[in-house]
BALOBA-1460 file (C-alpha; in Angstrom, 3 decimals):
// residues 221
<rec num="1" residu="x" x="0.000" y="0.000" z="0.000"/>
<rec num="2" residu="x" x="1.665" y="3.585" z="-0.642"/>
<rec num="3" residu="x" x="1.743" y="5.753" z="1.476"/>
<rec num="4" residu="x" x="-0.063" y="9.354" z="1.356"/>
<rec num="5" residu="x" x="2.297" y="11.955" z="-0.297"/>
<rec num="6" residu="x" x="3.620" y="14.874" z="1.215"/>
<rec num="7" residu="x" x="2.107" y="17.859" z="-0.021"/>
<rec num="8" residu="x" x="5.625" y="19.371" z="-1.116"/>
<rec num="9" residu="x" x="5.898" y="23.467" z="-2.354"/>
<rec num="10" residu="x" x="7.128" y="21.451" z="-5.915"/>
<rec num="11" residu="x" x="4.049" y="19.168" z="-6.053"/>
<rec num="12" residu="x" x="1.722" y="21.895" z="-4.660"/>
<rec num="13" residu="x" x="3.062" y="23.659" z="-7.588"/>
<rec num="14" residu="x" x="2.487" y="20.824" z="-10.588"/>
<rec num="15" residu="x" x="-1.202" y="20.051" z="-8.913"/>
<rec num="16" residu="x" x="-2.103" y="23.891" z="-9.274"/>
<rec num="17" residu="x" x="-0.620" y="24.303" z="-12.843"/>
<rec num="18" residu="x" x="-1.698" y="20.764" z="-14.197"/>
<rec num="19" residu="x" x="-5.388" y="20.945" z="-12.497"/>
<rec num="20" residu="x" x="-6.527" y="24.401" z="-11.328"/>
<rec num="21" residu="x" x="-8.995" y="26.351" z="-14.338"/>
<rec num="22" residu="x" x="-9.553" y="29.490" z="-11.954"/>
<rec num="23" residu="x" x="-10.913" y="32.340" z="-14.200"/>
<rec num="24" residu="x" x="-10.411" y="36.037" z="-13.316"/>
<rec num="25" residu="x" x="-13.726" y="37.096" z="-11.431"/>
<rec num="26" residu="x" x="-12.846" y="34.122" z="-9.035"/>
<rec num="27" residu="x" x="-8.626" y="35.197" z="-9.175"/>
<rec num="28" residu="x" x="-9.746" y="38.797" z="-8.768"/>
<rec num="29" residu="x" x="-12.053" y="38.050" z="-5.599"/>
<rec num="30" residu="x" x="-9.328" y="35.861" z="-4.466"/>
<rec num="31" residu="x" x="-6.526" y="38.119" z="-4.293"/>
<rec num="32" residu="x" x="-8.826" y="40.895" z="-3.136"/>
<rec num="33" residu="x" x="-10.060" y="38.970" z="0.326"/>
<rec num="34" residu="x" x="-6.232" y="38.154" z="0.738"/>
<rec num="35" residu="x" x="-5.573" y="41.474" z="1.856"/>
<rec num="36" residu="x" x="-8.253" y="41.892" z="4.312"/>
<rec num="37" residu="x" x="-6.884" y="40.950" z="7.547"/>
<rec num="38" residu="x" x="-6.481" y="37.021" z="7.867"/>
<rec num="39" residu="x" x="-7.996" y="36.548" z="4.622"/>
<rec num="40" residu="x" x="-6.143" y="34.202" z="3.100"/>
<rec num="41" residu="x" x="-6.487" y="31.868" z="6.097"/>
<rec num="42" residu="x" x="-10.131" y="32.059" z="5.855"/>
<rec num="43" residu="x" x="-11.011" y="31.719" z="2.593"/>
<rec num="44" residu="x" x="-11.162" y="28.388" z="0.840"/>
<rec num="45" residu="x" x="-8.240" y="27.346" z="-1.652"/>
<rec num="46" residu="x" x="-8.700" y="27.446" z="-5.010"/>
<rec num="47" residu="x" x="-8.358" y="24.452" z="-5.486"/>
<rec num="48" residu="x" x="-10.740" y="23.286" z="-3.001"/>
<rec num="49" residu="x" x="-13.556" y="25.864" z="-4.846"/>
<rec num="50" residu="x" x="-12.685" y="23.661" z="-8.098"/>
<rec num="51" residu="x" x="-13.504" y="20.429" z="-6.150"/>
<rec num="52" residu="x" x="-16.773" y="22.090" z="-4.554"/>
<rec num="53" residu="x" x="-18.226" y="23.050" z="-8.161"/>
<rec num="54" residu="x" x="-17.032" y="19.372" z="-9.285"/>
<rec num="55" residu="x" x="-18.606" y="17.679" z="-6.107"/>
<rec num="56" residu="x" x="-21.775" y="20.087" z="-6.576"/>
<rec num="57" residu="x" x="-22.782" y="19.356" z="-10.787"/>
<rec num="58" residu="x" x="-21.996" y="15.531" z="-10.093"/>
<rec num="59" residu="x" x="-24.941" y="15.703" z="-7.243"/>
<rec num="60" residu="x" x="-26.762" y="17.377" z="-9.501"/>
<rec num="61" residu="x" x="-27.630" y="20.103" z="-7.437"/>
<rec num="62" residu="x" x="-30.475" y="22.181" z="-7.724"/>
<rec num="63" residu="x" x="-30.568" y="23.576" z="-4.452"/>
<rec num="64" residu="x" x="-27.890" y="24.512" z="-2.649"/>
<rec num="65" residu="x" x="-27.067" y="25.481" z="1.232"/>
<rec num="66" residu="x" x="-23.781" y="27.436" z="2.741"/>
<rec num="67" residu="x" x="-23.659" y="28.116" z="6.137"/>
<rec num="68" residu="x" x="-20.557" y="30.583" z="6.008"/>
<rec num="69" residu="x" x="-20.249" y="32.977" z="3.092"/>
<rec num="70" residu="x" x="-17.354" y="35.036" z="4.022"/>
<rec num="71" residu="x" x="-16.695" y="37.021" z="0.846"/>
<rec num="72" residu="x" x="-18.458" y="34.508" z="-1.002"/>
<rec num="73" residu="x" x="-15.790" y="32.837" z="-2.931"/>
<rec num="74" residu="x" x="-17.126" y="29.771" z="-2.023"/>
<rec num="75" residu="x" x="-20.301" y="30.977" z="-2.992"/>
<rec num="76" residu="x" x="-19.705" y="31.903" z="-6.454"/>
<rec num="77" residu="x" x="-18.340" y="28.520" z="-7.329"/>
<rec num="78" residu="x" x="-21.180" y="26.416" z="-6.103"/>
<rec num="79" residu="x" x="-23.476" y="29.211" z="-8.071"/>
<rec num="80" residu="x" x="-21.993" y="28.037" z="-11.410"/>
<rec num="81" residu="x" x="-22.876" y="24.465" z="-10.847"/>
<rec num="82" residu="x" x="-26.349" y="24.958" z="-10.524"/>
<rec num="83" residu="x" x="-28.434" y="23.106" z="-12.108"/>
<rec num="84" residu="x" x="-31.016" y="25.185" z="-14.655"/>
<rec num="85" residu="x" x="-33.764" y="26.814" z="-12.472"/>
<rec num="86" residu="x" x="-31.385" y="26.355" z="-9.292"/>
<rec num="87" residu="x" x="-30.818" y="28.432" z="-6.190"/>
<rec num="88" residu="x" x="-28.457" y="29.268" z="-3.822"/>
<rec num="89" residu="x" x="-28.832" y="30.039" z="-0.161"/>
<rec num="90" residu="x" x="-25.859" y="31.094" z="1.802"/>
<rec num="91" residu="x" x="-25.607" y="32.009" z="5.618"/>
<rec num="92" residu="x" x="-23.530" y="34.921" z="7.621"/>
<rec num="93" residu="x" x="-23.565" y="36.113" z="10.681"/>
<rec num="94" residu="x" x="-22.641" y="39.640" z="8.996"/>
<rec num="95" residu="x" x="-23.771" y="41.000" z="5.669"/>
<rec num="96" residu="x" x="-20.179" y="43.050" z="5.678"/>
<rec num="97" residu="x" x="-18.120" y="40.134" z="3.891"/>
<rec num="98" residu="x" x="-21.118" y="39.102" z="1.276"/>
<rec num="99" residu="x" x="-21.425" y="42.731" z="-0.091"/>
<rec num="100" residu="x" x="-17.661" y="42.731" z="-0.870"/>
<rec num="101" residu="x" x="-18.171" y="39.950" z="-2.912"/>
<rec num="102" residu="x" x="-21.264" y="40.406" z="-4.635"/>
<rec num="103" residu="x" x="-20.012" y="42.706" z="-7.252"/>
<rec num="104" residu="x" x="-17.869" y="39.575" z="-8.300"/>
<rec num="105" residu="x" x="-20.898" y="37.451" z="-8.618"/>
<rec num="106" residu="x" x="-22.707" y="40.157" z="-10.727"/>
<rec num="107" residu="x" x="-19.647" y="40.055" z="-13.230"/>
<rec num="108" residu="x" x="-19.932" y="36.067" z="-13.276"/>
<rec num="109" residu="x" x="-23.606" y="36.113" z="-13.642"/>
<rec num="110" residu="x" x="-24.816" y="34.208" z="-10.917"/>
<rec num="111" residu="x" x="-26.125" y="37.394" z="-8.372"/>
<rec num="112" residu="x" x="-29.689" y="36.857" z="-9.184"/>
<rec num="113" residu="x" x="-29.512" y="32.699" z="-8.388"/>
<rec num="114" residu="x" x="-27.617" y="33.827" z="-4.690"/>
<rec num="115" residu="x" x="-30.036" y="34.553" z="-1.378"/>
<rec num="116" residu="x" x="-28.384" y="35.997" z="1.485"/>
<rec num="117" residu="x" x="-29.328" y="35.234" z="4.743"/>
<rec num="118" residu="x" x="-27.803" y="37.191" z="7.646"/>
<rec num="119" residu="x" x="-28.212" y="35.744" z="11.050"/>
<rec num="120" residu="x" x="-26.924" y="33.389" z="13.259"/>
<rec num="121" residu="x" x="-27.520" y="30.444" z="11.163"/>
<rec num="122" residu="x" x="-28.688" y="28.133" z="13.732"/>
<rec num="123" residu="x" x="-32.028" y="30.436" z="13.336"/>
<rec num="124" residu="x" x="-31.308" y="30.834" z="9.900"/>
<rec num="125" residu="x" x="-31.156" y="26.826" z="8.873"/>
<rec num="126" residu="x" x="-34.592" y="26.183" z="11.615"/>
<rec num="127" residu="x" x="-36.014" y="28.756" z="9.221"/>
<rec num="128" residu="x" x="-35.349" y="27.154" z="6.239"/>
<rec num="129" residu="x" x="-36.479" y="23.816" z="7.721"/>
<rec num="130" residu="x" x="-40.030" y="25.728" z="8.378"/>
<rec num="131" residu="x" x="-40.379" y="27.087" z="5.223"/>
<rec num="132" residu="x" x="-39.524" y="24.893" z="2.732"/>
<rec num="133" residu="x" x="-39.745" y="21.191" z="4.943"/>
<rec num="134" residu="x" x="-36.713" y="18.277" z="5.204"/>
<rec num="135" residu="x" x="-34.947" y="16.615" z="2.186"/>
<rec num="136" residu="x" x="-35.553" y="20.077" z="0.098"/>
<rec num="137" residu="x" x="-31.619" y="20.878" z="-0.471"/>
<rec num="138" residu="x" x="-29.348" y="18.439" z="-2.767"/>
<rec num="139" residu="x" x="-25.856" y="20.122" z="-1.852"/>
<rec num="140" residu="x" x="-24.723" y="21.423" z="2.056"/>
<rec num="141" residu="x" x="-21.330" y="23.072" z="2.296"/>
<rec num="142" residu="x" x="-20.313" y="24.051" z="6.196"/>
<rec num="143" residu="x" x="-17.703" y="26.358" z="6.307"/>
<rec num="144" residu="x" x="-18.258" y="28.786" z="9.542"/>
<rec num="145" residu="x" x="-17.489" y="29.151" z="13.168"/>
<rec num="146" residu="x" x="-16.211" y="25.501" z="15.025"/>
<rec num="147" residu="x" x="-18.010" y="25.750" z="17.534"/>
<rec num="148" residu="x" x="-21.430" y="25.384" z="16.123"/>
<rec num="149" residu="x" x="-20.162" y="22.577" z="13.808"/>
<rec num="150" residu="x" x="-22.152" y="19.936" z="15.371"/>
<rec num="151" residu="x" x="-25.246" y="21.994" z="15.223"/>
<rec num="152" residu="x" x="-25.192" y="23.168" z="11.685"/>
<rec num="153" residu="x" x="-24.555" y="19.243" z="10.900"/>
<rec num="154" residu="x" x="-27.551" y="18.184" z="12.505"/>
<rec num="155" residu="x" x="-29.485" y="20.757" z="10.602"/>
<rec num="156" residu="x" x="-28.073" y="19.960" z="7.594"/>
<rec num="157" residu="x" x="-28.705" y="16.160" z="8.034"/>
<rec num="158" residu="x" x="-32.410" y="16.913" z="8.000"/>
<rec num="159" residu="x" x="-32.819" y="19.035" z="5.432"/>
<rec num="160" residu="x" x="-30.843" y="17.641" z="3.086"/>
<rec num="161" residu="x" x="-31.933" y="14.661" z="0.700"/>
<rec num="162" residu="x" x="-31.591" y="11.137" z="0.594"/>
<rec num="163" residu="x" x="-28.911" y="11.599" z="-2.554"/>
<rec num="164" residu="x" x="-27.689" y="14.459" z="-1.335"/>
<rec num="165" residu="x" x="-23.690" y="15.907" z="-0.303"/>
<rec num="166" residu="x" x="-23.107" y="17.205" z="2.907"/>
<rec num="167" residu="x" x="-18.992" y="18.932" z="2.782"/>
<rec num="168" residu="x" x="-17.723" y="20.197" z="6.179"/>
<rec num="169" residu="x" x="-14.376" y="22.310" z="5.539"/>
<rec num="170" residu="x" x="-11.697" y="22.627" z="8.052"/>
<rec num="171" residu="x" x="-11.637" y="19.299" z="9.997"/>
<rec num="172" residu="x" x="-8.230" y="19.229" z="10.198"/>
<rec num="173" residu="x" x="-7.758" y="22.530" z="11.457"/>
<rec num="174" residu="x" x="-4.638" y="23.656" z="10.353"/>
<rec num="175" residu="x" x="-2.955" y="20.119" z="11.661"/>
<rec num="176" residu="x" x="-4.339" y="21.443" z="15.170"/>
<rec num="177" residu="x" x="-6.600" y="18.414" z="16.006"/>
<rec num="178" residu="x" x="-3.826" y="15.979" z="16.446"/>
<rec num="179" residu="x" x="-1.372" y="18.235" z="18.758"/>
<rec num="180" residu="x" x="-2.382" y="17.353" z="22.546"/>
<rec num="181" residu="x" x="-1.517" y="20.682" z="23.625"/>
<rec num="182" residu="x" x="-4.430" y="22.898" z="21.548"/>
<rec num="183" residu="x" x="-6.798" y="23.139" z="23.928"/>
<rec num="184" residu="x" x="-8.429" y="26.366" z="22.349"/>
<rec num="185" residu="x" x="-11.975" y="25.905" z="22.048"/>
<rec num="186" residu="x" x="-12.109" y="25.756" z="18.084"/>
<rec num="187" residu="x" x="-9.684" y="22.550" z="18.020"/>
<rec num="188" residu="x" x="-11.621" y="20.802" z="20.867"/>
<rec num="189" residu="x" x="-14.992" y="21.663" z="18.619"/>
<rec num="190" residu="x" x="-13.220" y="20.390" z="15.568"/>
<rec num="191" residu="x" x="-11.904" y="16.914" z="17.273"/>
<rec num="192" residu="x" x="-15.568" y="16.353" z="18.847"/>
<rec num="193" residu="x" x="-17.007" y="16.965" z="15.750"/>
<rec num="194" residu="x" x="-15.033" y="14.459" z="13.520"/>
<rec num="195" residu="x" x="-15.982" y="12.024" z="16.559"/>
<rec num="196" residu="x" x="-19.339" y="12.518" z="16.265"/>
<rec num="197" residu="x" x="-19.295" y="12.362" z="12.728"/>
<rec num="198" residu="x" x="-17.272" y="8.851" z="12.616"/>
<rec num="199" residu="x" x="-19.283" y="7.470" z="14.799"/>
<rec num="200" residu="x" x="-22.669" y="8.201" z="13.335"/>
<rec num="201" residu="x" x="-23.985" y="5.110" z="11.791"/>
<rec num="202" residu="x" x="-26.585" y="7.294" z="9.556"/>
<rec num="203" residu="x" x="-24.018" y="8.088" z="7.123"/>
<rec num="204" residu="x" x="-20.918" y="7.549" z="5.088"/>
<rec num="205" residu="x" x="-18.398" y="9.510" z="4.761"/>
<rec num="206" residu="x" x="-14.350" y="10.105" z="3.810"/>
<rec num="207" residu="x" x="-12.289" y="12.862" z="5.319"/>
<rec num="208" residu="x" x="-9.905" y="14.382" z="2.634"/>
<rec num="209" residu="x" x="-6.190" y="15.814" z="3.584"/>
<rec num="210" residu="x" x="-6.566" y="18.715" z="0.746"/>
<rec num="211" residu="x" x="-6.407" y="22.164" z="1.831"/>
<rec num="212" residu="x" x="-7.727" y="22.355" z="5.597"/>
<rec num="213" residu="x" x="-9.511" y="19.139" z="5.658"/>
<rec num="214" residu="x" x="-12.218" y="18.274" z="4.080"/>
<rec num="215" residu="x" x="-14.886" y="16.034" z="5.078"/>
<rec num="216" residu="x" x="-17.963" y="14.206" z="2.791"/>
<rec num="217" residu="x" x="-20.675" y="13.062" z="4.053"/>
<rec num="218" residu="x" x="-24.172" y="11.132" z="2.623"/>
<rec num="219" residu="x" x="-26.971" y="10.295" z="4.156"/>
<rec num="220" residu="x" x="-26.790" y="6.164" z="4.033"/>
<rec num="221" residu="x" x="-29.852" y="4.994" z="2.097"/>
């Protein structure tokens, strides 16, 4: 069996130039949020926006959840994988990060498909739940504060379909969860929450080392 390769600056280098198709409205947005303060750390790779528009047209998905828009990076490349008649509702606790992005979403042409929500999304996800029943979204990406990890998962599980993808970023925390001495209450959330998830016999799931961690996760028919 081989073992899992390092992620090297070389072969970080050959994946990005031999897999990455990142246009300008999503380079633009990028390089923009990287010079708000700690932007770069909390906006999703690349990369990892690639894999989410992949993961997101295979479902298909017609509706789509985000709990955590930042400044909607994220956002704009589960937008494009719509499917036709499609819509997108994504969660902040702040409507400060989605208007920077939005502009970038008008240029892709994908504004008018995006809902906002602001709110803490525990309220925002019961909401949803009320208004439009379980099983209604095909596509669930979780990318927000730890702490409420376990809570937006729950949600998530119920108003998700039978087909659909559940992706939780960060599980891996920035290598955090496997060094006994963080203690900060963001690590602890992420290591209960990978528990939880292992252990819950309702699903299947795979936890990726690419970027932060990321783990997928489907309701087990």
């Amino acid at each position: 069996m081989a073992n899992q390769l390092g992620p090297t600056a070389a072969l970080s280098a050959y994946l990005r130039d031999n897999s990455l198709r990142e246009d300008s409205v999503l380079r633009e947005l990028r390089e923009a949020t990287a010079e708000l303060p700690a932007g770069s750390a909390m906006q999703v790779m690349p990369e990892e926006g690639q894999l989410l528009t992949l993961l997101a047209g295979l479902t298909p998905a017609r509706r789509i959840l985000e709990v955590g828009t930042f400044t909607g990076y994220s956002t704009l490349c589960l937008a494009r994988a719509l499917a036709p008649g499609g819509r997108l509702v994504t969660c902040d606790i702040t409507d400060r990060w989605p208007r920077f992005g939005a502009g970038h979403w008008r240029r892709a042409g994908v504004a008018d498909l995006i809902d906002v929500r602001v709110g803490d999304a525990r309220d925002t996800l019961k909401e949803l739940l009320a208004e439009e029943g379980p099983g209604t979204y095909d596509f669930v990406f979780i990318d927000a504060d730890k702490e409420g990890y376990a809570d937006y998962y729950e949600l998530a599980l119920t108003l998700v379909g039978d087909s659909g993808l559940i992706v939780v970023d960060n599980t891996l925390f920035f290598g955090r969860v496997v060094d006994p001495g963080a203690q900060d209450a963001d690590t602890v959330a992420i290591r209960a929450f990978n528990t939880r998830v292992r252990d819950d016999p309702r699903v299947e799931i795979s936890m990726l080392p690419m970027a932060d961690g990321i783990t997928l996760i489907r309701r087990k028919r």
